[in-house]
C-alpha positions as CSV (number, residue, x, y, z in Angstrom):
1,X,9.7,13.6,12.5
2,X,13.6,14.1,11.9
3,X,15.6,15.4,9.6
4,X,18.9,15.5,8.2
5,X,20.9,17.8,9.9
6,X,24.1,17.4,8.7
7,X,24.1,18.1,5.1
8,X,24.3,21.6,4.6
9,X,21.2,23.3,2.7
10,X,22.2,26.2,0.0
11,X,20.9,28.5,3.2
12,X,22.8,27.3,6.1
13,X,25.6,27.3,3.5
14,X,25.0,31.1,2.6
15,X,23.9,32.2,6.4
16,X,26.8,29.9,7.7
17,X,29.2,33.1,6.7
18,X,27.6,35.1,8.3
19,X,27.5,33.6,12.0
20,X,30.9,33.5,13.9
21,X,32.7,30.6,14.1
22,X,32.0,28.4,17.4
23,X,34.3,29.4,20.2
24,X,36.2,27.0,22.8
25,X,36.2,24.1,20.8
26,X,32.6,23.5,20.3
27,X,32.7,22.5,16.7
28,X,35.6,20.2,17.3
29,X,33.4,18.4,19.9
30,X,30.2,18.4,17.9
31,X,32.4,17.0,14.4
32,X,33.9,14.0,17.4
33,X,30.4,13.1,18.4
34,X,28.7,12.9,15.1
35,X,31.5,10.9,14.0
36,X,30.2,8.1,16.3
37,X,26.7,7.9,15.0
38,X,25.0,5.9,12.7
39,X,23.4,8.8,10.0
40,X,27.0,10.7,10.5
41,X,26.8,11.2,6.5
42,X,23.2,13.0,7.6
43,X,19.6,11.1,7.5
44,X,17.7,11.1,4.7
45,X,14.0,9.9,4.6
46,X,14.3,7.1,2.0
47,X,17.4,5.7,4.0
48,X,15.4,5.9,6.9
49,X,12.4,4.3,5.3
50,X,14.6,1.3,3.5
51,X,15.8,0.5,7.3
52,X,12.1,0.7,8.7
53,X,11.3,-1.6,6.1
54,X,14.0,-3.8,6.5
55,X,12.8,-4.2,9.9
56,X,9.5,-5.8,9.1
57,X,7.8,-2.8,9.7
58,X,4.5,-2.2,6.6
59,X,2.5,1.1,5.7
60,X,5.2,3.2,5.5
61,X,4.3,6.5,4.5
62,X,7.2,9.4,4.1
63,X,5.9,13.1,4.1
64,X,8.2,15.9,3.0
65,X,6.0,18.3,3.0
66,X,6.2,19.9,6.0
67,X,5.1,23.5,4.6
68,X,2.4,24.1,7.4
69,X,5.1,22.8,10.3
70,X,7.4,25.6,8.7
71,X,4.7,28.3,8.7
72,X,3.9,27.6,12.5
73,X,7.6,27.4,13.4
74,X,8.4,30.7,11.6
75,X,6.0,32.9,13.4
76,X,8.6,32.0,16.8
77,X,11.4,32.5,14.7
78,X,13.3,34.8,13.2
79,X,14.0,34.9,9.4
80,X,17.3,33.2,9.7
81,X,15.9,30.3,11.5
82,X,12.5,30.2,9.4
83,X,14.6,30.3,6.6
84,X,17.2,27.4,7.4
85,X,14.3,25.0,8.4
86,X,12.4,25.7,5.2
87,X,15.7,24.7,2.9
88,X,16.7,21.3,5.6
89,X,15.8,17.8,4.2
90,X,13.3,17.2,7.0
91,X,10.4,14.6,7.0
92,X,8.0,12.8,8.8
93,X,7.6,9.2,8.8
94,X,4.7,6.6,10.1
95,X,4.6,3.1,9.8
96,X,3.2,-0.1,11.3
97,X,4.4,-3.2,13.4
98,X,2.4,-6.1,12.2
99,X,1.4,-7.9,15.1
100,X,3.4,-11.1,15.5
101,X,1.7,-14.0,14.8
């Protein structure tokens, strides 16, 4: 299971004016880090399938809906944080290893 966390959803972009801006540098720091990552652009299932692939893995299967995950995590949360993880591009991805022969 991941997600892409960096692209913005239409929530996070409508809740993000409502939060405070991070203090002490914090957002400076996170913006350095993610620079030096591979999925700095944000990961999206299909690009994370095409790589699986690509590695000679088979039986890939990609599962965006996640509705039931949401539901669960919502009940902990509160609406802000239900809603956020409702409108992210998250997914959950399985595929197998052949054997080698």
């Amino acid at each position: 299971m991941d997600g892409d966390f960096v692209t913005k959803s239409w929530a996070a972009r409508l809740l993000g004016g409502l939060r405070r801006a991070p203090v002490n540098g914090q957002r400076t720091r996170h913006q350095r880090i993610l620079s030096q990552v591979h999925f700095s652009g944000g990961a999206r299932a299909d690009q994370v399938a095409d790589m699986l692939e690509a590695a000679g893995f088979t039986d890939l299967r990609v599962d965006t809906n996640l509705g039931p995950v949401h539901r669960a995590q919502a009940r902990q949360f509160g609406w802000q944080k239900a809603l956020l993880r409702r409108s992210e591009h998250r997914y959950a991805i399985s595929a197998r290893k052949p054997a080698p022969s």
